[in-house]
C-alpha positions, 0 to 999 in steps of 0.5 A: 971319553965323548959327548953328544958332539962326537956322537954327532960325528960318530951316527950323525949320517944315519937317519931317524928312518934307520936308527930310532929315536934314543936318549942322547938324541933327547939330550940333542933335542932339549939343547937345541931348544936354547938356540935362538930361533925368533923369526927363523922357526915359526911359532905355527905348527903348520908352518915347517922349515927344514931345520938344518936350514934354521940352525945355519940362519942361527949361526949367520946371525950370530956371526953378525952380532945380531944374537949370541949363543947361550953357551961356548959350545953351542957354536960347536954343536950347531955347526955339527948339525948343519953337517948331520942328516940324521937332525938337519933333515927334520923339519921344525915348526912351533917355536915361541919364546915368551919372557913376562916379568909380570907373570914372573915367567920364562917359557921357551919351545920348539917341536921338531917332526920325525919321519915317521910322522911322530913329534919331539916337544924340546922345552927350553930350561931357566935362561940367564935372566932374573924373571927366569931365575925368579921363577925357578924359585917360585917353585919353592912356595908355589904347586905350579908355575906359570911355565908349566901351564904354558908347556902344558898348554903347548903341548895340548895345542900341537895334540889338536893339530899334528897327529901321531905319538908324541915325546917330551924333553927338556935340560933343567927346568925344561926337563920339568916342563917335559914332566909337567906337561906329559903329567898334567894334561887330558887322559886322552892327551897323555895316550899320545906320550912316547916318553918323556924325558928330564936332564937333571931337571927339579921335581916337584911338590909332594902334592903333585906327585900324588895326583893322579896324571902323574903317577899314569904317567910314570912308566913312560918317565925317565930322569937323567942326572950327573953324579954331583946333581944339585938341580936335578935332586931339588924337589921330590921325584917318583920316576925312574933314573940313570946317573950319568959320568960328567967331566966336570965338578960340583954344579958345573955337571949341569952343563950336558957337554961334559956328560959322557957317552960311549957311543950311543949310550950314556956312560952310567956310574952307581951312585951320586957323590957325597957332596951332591947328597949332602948338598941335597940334604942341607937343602931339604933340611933348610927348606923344612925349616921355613913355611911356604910364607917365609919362603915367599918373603925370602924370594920376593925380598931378594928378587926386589934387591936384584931388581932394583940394581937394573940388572935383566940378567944374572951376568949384569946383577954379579958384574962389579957395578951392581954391588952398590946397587945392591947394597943401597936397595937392601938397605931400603927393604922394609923391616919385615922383609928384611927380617925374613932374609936375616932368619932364612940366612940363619937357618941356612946356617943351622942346616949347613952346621948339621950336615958339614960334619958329615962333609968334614969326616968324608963319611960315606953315605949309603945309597938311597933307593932312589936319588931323592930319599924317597922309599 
């Protein structure tokens, strides 16, 4: 078994001018877009540094104390690179990072050059802060996101200063900026897609899949999924999919390290397992249940408890301190907002009763045509 870091040992001396652009290079890329690059990648498209030299300022700062990898393996992952051609000789320009708790919004991303003068736009997924979590559930009552008008901002604003083709990818909701941004642009700016490319990131809403610039958009559009998907199967997709072997179980597959390769292709298995699509199914039947209103109450009742325990990031809010903050501020919730809470817990109950016997009985769900039910 291996995964992108033993495919870095394995082509990382071969460079892009010799082996073209794959889907574990996008897998590559949209990790990338995690790392801390404030101050060390400029936010201007014209200002390119060598990224190999990037990654190493990264790993020096981090061994200072003065910024911290997202992930375990992300040390692992960046050391890799600083020893592989085939990525630390590109150059990187275009990196912003923008968190506004008032826009309820997380954006992150960051565009690397090919030497055959076209681009790779890495859109960053939810970080660990609650504004960026908030936000991700917002999708629930809300067509678009204030990240996706950036990412398609950003994307239409390297189009008018870089020339040649373009492509687009990102991990959990990045992978949806990627899809967004390629989706919802100008005509003439969607001419300049490659591809793009979404790892087991949400969908969308019914009402955006119909319009237009997404369906044009969909030869070029490809999802990647674990087996036991929970994020990626949120939401509604049209576009194509390959479901990948991961090592791990449950909702940890969305961590790409364990996601297995075999050399420079992804190690594909037939189906999802039945507790991702029952896990699928009990979602979609809870959320039906609700109108967007109730949703937006149940999201905004929560998000003002865990607000009000002064934790910034979900790692502060599920630390033991937080517990009676949380408690006392949900108790403070006024008669309607908790009233919403209470209902939407009842009808998770409702859903989860309906579906738990298909769980219990180990049935065998057939296949969809696609992941999502969609025919």
């Amino acid at each position: 078994m291996a995964n992108i870091i033993d495919y870095l040992a394995w082509r990382g001396d071969i460079g892009f001018d010799e082996t073209a652009v794959c889907d574990v290079d996008m897998l590559i890329f949209s990790r990338l877009s995690y790392l801390p690059m404030d101050g060390i990648v400029p936010a201007d498209f014209g200002a390119c540094v060598p990224f190999g030299d990037a990654v190493k300022a990264v790993l020096q700062k981090c061994e200072n104390g003065e910024a911290e990898p997202r992930m375990r393996e992300d040390s692992e992952l960046m050391k890799s690179i600083t020893t592989s051609a085939r990525f630390s000789s590109l150059k990187a320009c275009g990196f912003v990072s923008r968190l506004d708790s008032e826009r309820e919004m997380q954006f992150a991303a960051i565009t690397f050059l090919l030497p055959d003068g076209s681009s790779v736009i890495a859109f960053r997924g939810t970080d660990g802060t609650l504004t960026g979590w908030k936000e991700d559930f917002n999708m629930s009552f809300s067509e678009t996101i204030p990240s996706q008008i950036d990412a398609a901002d950003y994307f239409t604003r390297l189009c008018a200063e870089r020339a040649g083709g373009v492509r687009l990818c990102g991990h959990s909701k990045g992978g949806n900026l990627a899809v967004y941004a390629a989706s919802f642009c100008d005509e003439k700016i969607q001419d300049r897609v490659i591809c793009a490319r979404s790892f087991d990131g949400p969908g969308f809403s019914d009402s955006l899949t119909e319009k237009e610039g997404y369906k044009r958009m969909l030869p070029k559009l490809k999802t990647f999924m674990p087996r036991s998907s929970i994020i990626g199967m949120m939401l509604e997709h049209d576009e194509d999919f390959t479901i990948v072997e991961s090592q791990n179980i449950s909702i940890f597959q969305h961590n790409i390290y364990y996601w297995q390769l075999l050399r420079g292709e992804f190690m594909t298995v037939p189906g999802f397992t039945n507790s991702s699509q029952l896990v699928d199914k009990t979602t979609k039947l809870w959320v039906s249940e609700m109108s967007p209103e109730l949703r937006e109450k149940f999201i905004n009742g929560l998000y003002d408890v865990a607000s009000a325990s002064g934790a910034k990031t979900v790692r502060e809010l599920l630390s033991g301190k937080n517990v009676f903050a949380l408690m006392k501020a949900l108790a403070k919730l006024d008669p309607e907002t908790r009233g919403a809470i209470t209902k939407c817990v009842g009808l998770l109950k409702n859903a989860a009763k309906d579906t738990l016997p298909e769980l219990a009985g180990d049935i065998a769900l057939p296949q969809p045509r696609t992941p999502f039910g969609r025919k």
